[in-house]
C-alpha angles and dihedrals in degrees: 000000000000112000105196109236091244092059087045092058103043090054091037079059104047089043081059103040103047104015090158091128126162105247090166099154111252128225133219134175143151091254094058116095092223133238106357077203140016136193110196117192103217124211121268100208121076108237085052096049098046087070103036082052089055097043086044108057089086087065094057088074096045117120083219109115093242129189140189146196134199147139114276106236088059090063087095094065089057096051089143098094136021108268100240091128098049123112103192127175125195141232083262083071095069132081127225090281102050100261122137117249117170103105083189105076084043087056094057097036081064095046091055083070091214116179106201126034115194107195091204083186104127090179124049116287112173092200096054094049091044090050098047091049095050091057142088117226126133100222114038111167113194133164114267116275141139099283096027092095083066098043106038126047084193105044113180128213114246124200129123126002081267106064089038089067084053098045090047085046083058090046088060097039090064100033113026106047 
């Protein structure tokens, strides 16, 4: 995944200005019941949703209470629920260089006290990192990149469709049991 320079330094900035991150330890075990709530950023481009659409649709009859974000006009690749759960934010959120702006998504994406965020982007979404960086869960679970060691505390190996499936089977073992 390239990750463009100006992306690289703004986060670079905001890891150094405000570095007063929660790096409480984490425990998992077979005998706990998993994420009481989950937020799941979902891919913005089609051939990526269209997967994540079809190793999402378990998760519609859970009792968890379960979230997700995504851009609007990729609503239309999850066409499988109603949306009621669905957090979305448009191309008007974003400033002249692509990164996201509106504090007040942010805002509710922390209300919802979520305790774990999956960023199911195999391929580089600005949005998505910015966001995850900016809350305050204590489990947040992202593919492998060049800043994904200072967003995420699980980070997760992509390759092939296949081991995406894996990856996203892993994903439901810690946090869906």
């Amino acid at each position: 995944m390239k990750i463009p320079y100006h992306f690289k330094i703004m986060l670079l900035w905001k890891y150094y200005l405000n570095n007063q991150r929660n790096e409480k330890l984490i425990k998992i075990n077979n005998n706990t019941a998993g994420s009481k709530s989950i937020l799941y950023f979902l891919p913005d481009n089609k051939k990526e949703s269209q997967i994540v659409n079809y190793l999402i649709q378990d998760f519609y009859k859970e009792e968890k209470s379960i979230h997700y974000f995504c851009k609007r006009d990729s609503l239309i690749n999850y066409k499988n629920n109603s949306h009621e759960n669905f957090i979305v934010y448009q191309d008007i959120d974003l400033n002249k260089l692509g990164f996201f702006n509106n504090m007040k998504i942010v805002d509710q994406l922390n209300n919802l006290e979520c305790d774990s965020l999956v960023d199911l982007n195999l391929s580089f979404n600005p949005v998505s990192l910015i966001i995850a960086y900016q809350l305050k869960y204590s489990i947040k679970i992202g593919f492998k990149s060049d800043v994904s060691d200072k967003i995420f505390n699980i980070i997760l190996e992509k390759n092939k469709k296949a081991v995406f499936e894996k990856s996203f089977q892993t994903i439901k073992q810690l946090l869906h049991k």
